[in-house]
C-alpha positions, 0 to 999 in steps of 0.5 A: 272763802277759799281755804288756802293749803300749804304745800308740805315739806315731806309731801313726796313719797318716803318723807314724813308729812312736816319733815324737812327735806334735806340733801339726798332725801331733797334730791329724791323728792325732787326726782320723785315729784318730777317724774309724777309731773312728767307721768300726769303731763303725759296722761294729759297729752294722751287724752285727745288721742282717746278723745278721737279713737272714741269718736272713730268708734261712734259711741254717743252716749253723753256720759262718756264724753262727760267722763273724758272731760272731768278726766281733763279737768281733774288732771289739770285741777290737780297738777296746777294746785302743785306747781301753785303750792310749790311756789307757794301760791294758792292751789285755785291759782294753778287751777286757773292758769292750767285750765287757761293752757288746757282751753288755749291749745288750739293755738298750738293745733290741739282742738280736742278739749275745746268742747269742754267751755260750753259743754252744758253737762261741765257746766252744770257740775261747775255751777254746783260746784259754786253753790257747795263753795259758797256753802263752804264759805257760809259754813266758816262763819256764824251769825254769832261771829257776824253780831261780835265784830263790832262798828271797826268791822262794819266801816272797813267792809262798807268802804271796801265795797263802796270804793271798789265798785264806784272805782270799778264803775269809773273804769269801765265808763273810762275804758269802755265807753261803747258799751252800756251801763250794765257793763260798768255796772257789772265791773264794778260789782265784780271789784266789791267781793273780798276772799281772806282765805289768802290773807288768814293764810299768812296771817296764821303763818305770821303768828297774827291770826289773833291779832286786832288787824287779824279780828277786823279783816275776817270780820269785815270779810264776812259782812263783805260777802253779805254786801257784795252779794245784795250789789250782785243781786240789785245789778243782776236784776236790773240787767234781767229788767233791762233785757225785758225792755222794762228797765228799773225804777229808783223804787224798783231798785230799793225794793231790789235791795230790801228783798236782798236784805230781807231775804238774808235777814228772814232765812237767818232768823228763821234758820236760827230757830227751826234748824236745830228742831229740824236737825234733831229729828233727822237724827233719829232716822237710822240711815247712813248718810242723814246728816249729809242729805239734811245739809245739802237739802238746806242748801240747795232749798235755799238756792232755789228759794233765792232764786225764785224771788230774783236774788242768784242762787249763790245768795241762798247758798252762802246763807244756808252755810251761815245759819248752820252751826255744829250745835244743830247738828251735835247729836250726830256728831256724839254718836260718832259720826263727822261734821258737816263740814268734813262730809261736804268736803271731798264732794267740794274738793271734786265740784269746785275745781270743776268750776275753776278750770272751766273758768281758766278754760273760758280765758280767750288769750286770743283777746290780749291782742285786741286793743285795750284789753290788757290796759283794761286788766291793769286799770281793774287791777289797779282800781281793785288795790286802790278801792280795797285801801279806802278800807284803812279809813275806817279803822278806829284805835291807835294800835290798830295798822291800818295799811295791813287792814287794807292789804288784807282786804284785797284779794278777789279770788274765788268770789270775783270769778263767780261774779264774772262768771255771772256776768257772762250768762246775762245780756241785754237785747242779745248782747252779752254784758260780760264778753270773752276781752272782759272776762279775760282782762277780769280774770288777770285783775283776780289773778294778780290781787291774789298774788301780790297780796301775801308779800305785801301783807308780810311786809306790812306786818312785819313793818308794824311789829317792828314799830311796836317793838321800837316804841 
């Protein structure tokens, strides 16, 4: 998922990246980042004042008011990725919480950005956005890495996928029982989804990356994703049918499921095969930029093909990524040129934040004071811990830690953001599955996996090597 960054010692101006800082040189750093957070606050504040100077001159045409909003959305994507880093916390968390400030100043009197939430323009960059992340995601793995990771692997993500969404389910029948089965549905669905970029953070940092417990998280996550993904696609469609008045058959829901799957399996297989022939001859043209334009053209081929046979985009997406290896597109590399994932990620680094402060944004604090919403937010929080455990059940081998398998299967982040994010599009007879108290008590459950897990994962790792070294 994600790939999480760490926050450099030297990152102020005149230290050497890697560098500790220390007395005089801390106190300039200090000084220096403060000031660049009080300069890009300021910048920030002043934005509505350019936001009714521009209306007062009557200018109308949509490419300056989507130029003012990404003004919004960069500035608060990057100032919240620092103070997250700072405390080292993931930067998509910053991301979050300022874009939740940014879409809750009207309770302070501040209505200039409220437009952003459901500008139609934001929100398309945001959905490319999603599609580039998942293609990222896709991109880390391969279908090699998904065929080593053995029978361990395949239990853990199974259990971490069924658990969660059968508890996911139970919460939203317990908490919400006025709304429909789609609902609990949807919540449950949205628990199944696991993003390790945190957990491979701290594994690296531990010296664990290689480790057993190391090997069956990554690969678990990856079958994970492909689970989670056809749940999202079966939910998906049985709302749409639900919508239509039709409603889904058992049948219907196995067919769902086969074409899920099938879609998967199909595009793997036949993306193994054709894609280096295809690759290979767009090397020859000469042009600056093939590569990028290939890749991307996979990409957005797939999601438009999943999404023509009933599956989410995102399906499509994240399976582009995954048939894609560096051997297909090794010639371009040989003549100098960078790697798919190095091209993709300056236009990733601009469009998925997108995404992510205008999910923070969508975050209604006004919610939290209706009854049962932060209840609600706790239960998911919990349900999503508790789910995630059921994982350890599924590793076999007695060197094997088993409560650090279940730990690091338990952020949500980026992948349950998306889900929920999905959710708010669909509705049934006019009625959103996923409305504003929903989202909001599911954002915090993302939030607080994503936080508790790096202490937790350290503890317990920490916990089994000393262990170890005793026995």
């Amino acid at each position: 998922m994600l790939p999480v960054q760490a926050a450099t010692f030297g990152s102020a101006a005149g230290a050497a990246p890697g560098v500790p800082l220390t007395g005089s040189s801390l106190t300039r750093a200090r000084c220096s980042g403060a000031r660049w957070a009080s300069i890009t606050v300021a910048l920030l504040l002043a934005v509505p004042a350019l936001a009714v100077a521009a209306e007062s001159l009557g200018h109308n045409d949509p490419v300056a008011s989507v130029s003012l909003s990404l003004v919004v959305i960069l500035i608060a994507a990057k100032l919240g990725g620092d103070l997250a880093l700072r405390i080292g916390q993931p930067a998509v968390l910053g991301e979050l919480v300022l874009g939740a400030v940014v879409g809750n100043l009207t309770l302070v009197g501040v209505s200039a950005f409220a437009y952003i939430k459901t500008d139609q323009f934001i929100d398309m960059l945001a959905r490319i956005g999603v599609l580039l992340l998942l293609f990222e995601v896709g991109l880390e793995s391969t279908v090699g890495q998904m065929l080593k990771v053995g029978l361990p692997s395949l239990a853990v993500a199974c259990l971490g996928v069924v658990m969660p969404f059968t508890l996911g389910w139970g919460v939203g029948a317990w908490l919400l029982p006025e709304e429909s089965v789609y609902v609990h549905l949807f919540l449950g669905a949205t628990l199944t989804a696991t993003s390790v970029g945190i957990t491979a953070r701290v594994l690296k940092d531990l010296g664990r990356s290689q480790s057993n417990e190391a090997r069956i998280i990554l690969g678990a996550a990856v079958i994970d994703d492909i689970l989670g993904l056809v749940i999202l696609a079966v939910v998906t469609g049985a709302i749409l049918a639900a919508d239509r008045g039709t409603g889904l058959s058992p049948p219907e829901i196995g067919l769902m499921i086969g074409k899920a799957a099938g879609f998967l399996v199909i595009s793997l297989v036949l993306g193994v095969y054709l894609t280096p022939a295809v690759f290979s001859a767009a090397s020859r043209l000469r042009a600056s930029g093939v590569l990028l334009a290939v890749g991307l053209g996979f990409c957005f081929s797939l999601a438009w093909l999943a999404d023509r046979i009933g599956l989410a985009a995102i399906v499509g997406a994240f399976a582009a990524g995954l048939i894609l290896e560096n051997a297909h597109y090794r010639s371009f590399v040989a003549r100098g040129e960078q790697g798919l994932e190095d091209l993709i990620q300056p236009i990733a680094s601009f469009l998925v934040p997108v995404f992510f402060v205008l999910m923070g944004m969508r975050i209604d604090l006004h919610a939290f004071a209706q009854p049962g919403v932060i209840g609600l937010a706790a239960a998911l929080t919990v349900a999503a811990v508790l789910g995630k455990q059921a994982c350890s059940l599924g590793v076999a081998g007695q060197n094997i830690d088993r409560l650090s398998v279940g730990l690091g299967m338990i952020p949500r982040g980026e992948v349950g953001l998306i889900f929920a994010n999905i959710g708010l599009t669909l509705s049934v007879g006019g009625q959103r599955v996923i409305d504003p108290a929903t989202f909001s008590a599911t954002v915090v459950m993302v939030i607080v996996t994503t936080l508790i897990t790096p202490p937790m994962l350290k503890w317990s790792l920490t916990r089994s090597s000393k262990r170890v070294n005793h026995e």
